[in-house]
N, C-alpha and C positions, 0 to 999 in steps of 0.2 A: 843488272839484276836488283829488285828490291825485295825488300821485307814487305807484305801486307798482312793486313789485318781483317779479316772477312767477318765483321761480327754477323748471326744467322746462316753461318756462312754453309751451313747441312741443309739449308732450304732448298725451294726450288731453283731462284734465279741467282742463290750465293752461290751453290754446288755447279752449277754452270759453269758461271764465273770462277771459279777458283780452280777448275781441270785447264779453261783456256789459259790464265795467266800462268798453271804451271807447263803447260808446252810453251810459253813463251820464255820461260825461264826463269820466274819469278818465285821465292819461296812464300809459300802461305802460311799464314796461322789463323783457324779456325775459332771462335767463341761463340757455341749456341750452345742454350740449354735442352733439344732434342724434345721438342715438345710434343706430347703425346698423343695434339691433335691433329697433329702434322706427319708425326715421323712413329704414331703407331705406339702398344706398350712396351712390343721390344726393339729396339733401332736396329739390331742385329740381324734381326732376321726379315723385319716389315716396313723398313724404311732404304727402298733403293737408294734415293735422295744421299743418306749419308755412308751409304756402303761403298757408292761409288769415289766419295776423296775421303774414308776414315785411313787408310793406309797410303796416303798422299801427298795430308796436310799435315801441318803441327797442333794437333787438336786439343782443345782445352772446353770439357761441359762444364758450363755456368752459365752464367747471368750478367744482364748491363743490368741489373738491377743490384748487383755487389761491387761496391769498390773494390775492394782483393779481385775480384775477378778479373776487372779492367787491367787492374793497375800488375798484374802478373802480363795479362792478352797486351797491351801495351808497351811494353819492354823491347827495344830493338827495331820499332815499324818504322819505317819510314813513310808508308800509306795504310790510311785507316780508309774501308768500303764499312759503311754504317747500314748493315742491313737489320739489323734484327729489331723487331717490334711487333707488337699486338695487330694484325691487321682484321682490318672485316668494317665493314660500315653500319651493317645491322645490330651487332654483337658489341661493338660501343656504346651503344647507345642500353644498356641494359651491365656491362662490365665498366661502369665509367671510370671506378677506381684501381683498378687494373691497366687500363690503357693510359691513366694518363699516367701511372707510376712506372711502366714500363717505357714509354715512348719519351714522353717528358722527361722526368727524373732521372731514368739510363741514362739519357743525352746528355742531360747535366752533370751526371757526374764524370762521364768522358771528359769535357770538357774542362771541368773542375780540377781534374786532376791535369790533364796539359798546362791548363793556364798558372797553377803552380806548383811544377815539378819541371824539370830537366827532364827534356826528351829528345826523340829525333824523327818525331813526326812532321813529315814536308807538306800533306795533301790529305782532305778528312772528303769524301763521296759520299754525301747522306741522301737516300733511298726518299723521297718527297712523294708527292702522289699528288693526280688529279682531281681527287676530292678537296682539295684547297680552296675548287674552286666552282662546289657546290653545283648546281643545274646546269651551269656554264651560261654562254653567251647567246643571246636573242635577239631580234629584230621587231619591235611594235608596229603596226601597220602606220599607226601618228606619232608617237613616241622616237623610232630610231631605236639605239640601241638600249638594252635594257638588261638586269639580271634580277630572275625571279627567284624566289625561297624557291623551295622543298614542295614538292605535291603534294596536294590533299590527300587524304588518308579515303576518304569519300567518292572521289572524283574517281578515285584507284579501285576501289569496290565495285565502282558500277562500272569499269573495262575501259576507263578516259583517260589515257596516257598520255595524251598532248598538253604540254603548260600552256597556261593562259595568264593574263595579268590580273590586277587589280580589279580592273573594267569588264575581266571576263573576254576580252580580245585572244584570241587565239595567235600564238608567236609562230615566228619562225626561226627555226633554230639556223646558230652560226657555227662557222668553227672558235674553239675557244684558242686562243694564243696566249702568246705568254703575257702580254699587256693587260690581257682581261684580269675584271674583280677578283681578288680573291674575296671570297665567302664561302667556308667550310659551312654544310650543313647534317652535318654527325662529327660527334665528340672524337672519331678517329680519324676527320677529318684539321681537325682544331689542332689535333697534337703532332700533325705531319708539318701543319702550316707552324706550329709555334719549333715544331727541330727545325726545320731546314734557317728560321727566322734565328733561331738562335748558334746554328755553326755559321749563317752567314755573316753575324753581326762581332760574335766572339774569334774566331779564328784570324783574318786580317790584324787583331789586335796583339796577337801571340803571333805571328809569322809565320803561321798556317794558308794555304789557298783552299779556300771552299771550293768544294761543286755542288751543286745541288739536279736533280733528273725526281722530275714529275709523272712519273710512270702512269698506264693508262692499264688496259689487262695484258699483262704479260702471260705468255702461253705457250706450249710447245711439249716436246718428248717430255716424260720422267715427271710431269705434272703430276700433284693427289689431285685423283678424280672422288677421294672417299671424304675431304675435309670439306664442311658444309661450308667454309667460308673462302674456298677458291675462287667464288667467281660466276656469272652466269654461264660461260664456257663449259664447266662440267657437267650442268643442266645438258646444254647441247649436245657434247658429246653421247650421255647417256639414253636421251632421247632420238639421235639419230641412226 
């Protein structure tokens, strides 16, 4: 049995995860601050997500954005799942200093504090994402393989969703693997690429093993279909 640590852990895919690890036997401790865009004004009554592990887990509301918060949620883990963070791709790009103090600066100071304090944390799981890696991977008709920017804002106004290059070449999309460029293209994607970059680089050096999972759209039961930033999914859903 271990101790974990679920920071976001009343989200959608922490609250998951944290019902399966305790049928497996694992004790949890919970660190989310129960955000209102998520989990509604009262969690009590509007937020299935956390009703379902508040009498489960070892729950603590706050923030990776407070050291006391950490440094209390930290005590005893022997695994830390690093979920919590500002997500959205659109909404970054207009919240820049919010996402990057939340996504960034929380990370850092998790780390901050392991890297000098006495702990007994074995293994840190930090939550990455596929916007690392911006449009993803193409094929040029003369070129081979290639990674374009971001689409035009123009080309999207007139119903043209297919990238093209430089030359105006029309691509063809590849799968993106884990080889491919990273190139974030929104500030939410900047700050998944710079945590996962930085629990990969700092933990080996404290006697931590990283993981890092570049999640793509995660989806399923108990999803908010009311938070405008879940995803095209809830689109569908509501539309079909």
């Amino acid at each position: 049995m271990k101790n974990i640590l679920i920071t976001g852990g009343a989200g959608f895919i922490g609250s998951n995860l944290a019902l399966k690890l305790i049928e497996k036997g694992h004790k949890i401790t919970v660190l989310d601050n129960l955000s209102k865009q998520i989990h509604g004004e009262n969690p009590e009554i509007t937020s299935p997500l956390y009703k379902s592990i508040k009498d489960k887990v070892t729950f603590i509301e706050g923030t990776v954005t407070s050291r006391t918060d950490w440094e209390k949620a930290l005590q005893n883990q022997n695994v830390v799942v690093h979920f919590a963070a500002e997500t959205g791709t659109g909404q970054s790009m207009y919240c820049i200093e919010k996402y990057t103090e939340v996504n960034i600066q929380g990370t850092a100071i998790m780390l901050d504090i392991l890297a000098n304090n006495k702990n007994s944390v074995e293994k840190i799981v930090i939550a990455s994402s596929r916007s690392i890696y911006g449009e993803g991977k193409y094929k040029h008709p003369k070129l081979g393989i290639v990674y374009p920017s971001h689409r035009k804002e123009k080309d999207m106004l007139a119903g043209n969703f297919e990238l093209t290059f430089f030359d105006e070449e029309e691509l063809e999309l590849l799968a993106t693997d884990e080889d491919s460029k990273i190139h974030p293209s929104s500030v939410y994607g900047i700050t998944k690429q710079n945590q996962e970059q930085m629990i990969m680089t700092v933990c080996p050096t404290i006697g931590i093993a990283p993981v890092g999972f570049r999640y793509q759209n995660v989806y399923g039961p108990g999803q908010s279909l009311s938070n405008p930033y879940t995803g095209i999914l809830s689109i569908f859903f509501y539309t079909n």
